[in-house]
VEXDREN-2710 file (C-alpha; in Angstrom, 1 decimal):
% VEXDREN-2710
k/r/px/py/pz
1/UNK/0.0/0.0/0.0
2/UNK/2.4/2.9/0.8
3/UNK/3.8/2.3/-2.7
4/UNK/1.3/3.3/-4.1
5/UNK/0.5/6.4/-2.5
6/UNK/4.1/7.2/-2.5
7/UNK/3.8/7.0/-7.0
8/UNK/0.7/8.4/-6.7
9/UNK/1.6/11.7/-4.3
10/UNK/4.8/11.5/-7.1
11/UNK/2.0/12.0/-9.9
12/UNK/-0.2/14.5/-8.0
13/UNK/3.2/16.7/-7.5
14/UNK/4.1/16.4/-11.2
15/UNK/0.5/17.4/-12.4
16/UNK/0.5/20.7/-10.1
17/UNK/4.3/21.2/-11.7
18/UNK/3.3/20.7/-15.2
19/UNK/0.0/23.0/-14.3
20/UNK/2.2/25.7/-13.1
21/UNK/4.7/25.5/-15.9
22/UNK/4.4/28.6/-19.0
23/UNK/4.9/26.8/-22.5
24/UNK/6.8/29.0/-24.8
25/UNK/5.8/27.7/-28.8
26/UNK/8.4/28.0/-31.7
27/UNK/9.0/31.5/-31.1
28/UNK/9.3/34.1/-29.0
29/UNK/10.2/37.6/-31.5
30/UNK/9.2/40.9/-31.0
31/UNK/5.5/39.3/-32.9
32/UNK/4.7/37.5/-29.6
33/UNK/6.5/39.9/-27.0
34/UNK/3.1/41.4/-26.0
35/UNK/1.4/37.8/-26.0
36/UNK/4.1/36.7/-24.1
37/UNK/4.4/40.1/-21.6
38/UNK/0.8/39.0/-20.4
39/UNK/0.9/35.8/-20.1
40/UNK/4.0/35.6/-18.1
41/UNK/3.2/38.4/-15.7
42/UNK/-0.1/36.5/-14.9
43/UNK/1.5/33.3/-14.6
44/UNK/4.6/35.0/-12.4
45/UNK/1.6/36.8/-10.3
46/UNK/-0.2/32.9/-9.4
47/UNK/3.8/31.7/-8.2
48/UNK/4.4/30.2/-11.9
49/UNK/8.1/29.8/-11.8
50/UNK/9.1/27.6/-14.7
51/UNK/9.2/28.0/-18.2
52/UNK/8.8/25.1/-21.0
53/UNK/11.0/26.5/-23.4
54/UNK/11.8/22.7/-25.5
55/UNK/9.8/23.9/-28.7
56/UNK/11.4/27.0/-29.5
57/UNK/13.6/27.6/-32.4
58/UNK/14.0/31.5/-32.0
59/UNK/14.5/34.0/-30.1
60/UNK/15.3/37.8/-30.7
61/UNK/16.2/41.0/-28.9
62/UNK/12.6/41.3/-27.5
63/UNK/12.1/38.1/-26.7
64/UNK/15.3/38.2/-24.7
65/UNK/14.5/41.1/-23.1
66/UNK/11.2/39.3/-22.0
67/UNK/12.4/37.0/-20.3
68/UNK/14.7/39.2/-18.3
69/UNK/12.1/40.9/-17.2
70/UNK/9.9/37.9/-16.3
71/UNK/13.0/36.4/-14.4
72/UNK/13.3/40.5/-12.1
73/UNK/9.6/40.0/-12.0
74/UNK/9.7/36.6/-10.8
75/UNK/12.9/37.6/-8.2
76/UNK/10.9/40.7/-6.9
77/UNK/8.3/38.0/-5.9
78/UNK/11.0/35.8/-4.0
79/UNK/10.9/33.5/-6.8
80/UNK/13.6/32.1/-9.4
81/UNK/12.3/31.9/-13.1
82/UNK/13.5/28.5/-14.6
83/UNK/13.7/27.9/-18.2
84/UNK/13.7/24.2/-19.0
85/UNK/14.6/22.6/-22.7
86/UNK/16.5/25.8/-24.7
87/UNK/19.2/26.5/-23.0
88/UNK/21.7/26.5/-26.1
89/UNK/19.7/28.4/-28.0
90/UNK/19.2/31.3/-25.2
91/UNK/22.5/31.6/-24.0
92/UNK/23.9/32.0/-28.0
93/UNK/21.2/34.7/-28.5
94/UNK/22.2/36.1/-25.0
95/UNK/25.6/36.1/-25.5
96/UNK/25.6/37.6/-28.9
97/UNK/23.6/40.2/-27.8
98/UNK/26.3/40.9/-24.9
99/UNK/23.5/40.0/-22.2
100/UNK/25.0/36.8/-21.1
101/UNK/25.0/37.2/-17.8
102/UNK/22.0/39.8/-17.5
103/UNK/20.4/36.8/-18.1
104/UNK/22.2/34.3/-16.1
105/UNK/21.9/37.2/-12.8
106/UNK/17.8/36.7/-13.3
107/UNK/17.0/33.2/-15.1
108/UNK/18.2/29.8/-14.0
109/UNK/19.1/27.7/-17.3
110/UNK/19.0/23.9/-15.7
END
């Protein structure tokens, strides 16, 4: 018996993560900054801290400076914004925008 609630308090904890996790599509450009604005200040607002970021393929100035102001947001709240599945592809745009560690200060990359 205490298997079983042990994979089943495991599957309850995993449905209230996934519930509280922000999905980021294919892109995240200056097109879906606004979008994106609202929906991650709400989310940051309810104690959202973690961002699926595993099906996006770009990423521009805006969309960079986004999340660095989700992850101050998210700090100001006591939180740490995570950003799970791109971290390649955010720490290239970051660093070759010079904002490399702007965004490692506010956003953890696991």
């Amino acid at each position: 018996m205490r298997v079983s609630r042990q994979r089943s308090s495991k599957s309850q904890e995993r449905r209230r993560s996934a519930s509280k996790r922000f999905a980021l599509d294919g892109a995240l450009t200056i097109l879906e900054a606004r979008a994106g604005q609202r929906s991650l200040s709400n989310l940051i607002e309810r104690g959202c801290d973690e961002v699926d970021a595993s099906a996006l393929r770009s990423i521009d100035t805006a969309g960079l400076q986004l999340l660095l102001a989700a992850g101050r947001a998210a700090r100001e709240r006591g939180l740490t914004l995570k950003v799970f599945g791109a971290r390649a592809l955010l720490l290239d745009a970051a660093l070759s925008l010079g904002l490399g560690s702007a965004l490692t200060e506010v956003v953890e990359l696991p």
